[in-house]
C-alpha positions as CSV (number, residue, x, y, z in Angstrom):
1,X,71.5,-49.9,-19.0
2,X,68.6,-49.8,-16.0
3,X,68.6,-47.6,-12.7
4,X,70.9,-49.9,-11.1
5,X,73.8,-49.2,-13.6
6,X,72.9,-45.5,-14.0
7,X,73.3,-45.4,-9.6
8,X,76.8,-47.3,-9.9
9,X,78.2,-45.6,-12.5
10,X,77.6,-42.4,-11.2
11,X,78.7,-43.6,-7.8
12,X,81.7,-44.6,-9.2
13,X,82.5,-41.3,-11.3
14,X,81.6,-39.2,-7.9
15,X,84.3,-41.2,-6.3
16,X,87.3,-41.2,-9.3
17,X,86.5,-37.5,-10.3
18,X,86.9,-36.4,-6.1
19,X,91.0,-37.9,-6.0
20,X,89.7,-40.2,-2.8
21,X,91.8,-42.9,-2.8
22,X,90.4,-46.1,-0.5
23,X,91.4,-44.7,2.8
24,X,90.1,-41.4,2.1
25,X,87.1,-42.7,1.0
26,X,87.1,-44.9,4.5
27,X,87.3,-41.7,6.2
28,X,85.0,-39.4,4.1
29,X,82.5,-37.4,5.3
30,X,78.8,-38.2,6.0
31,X,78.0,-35.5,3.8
32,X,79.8,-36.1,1.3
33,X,78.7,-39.5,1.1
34,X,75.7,-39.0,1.2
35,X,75.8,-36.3,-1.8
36,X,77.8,-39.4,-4.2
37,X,74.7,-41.3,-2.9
38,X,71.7,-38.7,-3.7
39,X,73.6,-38.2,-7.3
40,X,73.7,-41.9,-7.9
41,X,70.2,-42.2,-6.8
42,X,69.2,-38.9,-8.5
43,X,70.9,-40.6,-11.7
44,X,69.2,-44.2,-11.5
45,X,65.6,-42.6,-11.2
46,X,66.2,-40.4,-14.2
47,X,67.5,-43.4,-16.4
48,X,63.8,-44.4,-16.1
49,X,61.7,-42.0,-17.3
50,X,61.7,-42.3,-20.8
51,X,62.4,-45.4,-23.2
52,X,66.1,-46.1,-24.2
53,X,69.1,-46.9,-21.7
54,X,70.2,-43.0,-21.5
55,X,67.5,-41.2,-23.1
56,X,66.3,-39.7,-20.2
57,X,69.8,-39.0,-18.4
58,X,71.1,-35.2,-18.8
59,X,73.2,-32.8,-15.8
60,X,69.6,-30.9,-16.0
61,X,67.4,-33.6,-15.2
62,X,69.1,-35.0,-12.1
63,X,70.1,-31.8,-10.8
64,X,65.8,-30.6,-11.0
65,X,64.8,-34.6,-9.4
66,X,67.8,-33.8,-6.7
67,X,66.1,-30.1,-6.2
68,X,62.6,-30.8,-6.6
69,X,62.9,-34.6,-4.4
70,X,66.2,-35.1,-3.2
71,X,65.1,-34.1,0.3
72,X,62.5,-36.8,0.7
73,X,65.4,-39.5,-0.1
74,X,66.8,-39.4,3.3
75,X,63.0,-39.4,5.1
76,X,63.9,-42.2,7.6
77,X,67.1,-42.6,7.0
78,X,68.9,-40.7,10.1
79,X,68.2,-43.5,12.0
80,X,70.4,-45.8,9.9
């Protein structure tokens, strides 16, 4: 399992575990969006960090990267 897997899956868990179906999902907030997002990306970059495909993966570890990074993520990306 890399980043890429670790993002998706946790993109997809955000989005089974909060009852959207694809309409709601079509009409979900920015915010919340954009948290399913940050977790995925928070997840992904924690997959990383140590050898072995989920090693490095635990609730504590993404929620310190999202705390101690996860404002930097969206440097730039207002604009998009």
């Amino acid at each position: 399992m890399g980043a890429g897997d670790a993002f998706c899956a946790s993109v997809i868990g955000a989005i089974l575990n909060s009852g959207m179906d694809l309409e709601g999902l079509a009409h979900a907030l920015r915010d919340a969006l954009r948290n399913i997002l940050l977790e995925g990306a928070a997840e992904g970059a924690t997959c990383v960090l140590a050898p072995g495909a989920t090693t490095a993966v635990s609730r504590e570890a993404v929620d310190g990267l999202i705390a101690k990074r996860g404002d930097r993520v969206w440097v730039g990306a207002e604009s998009l």
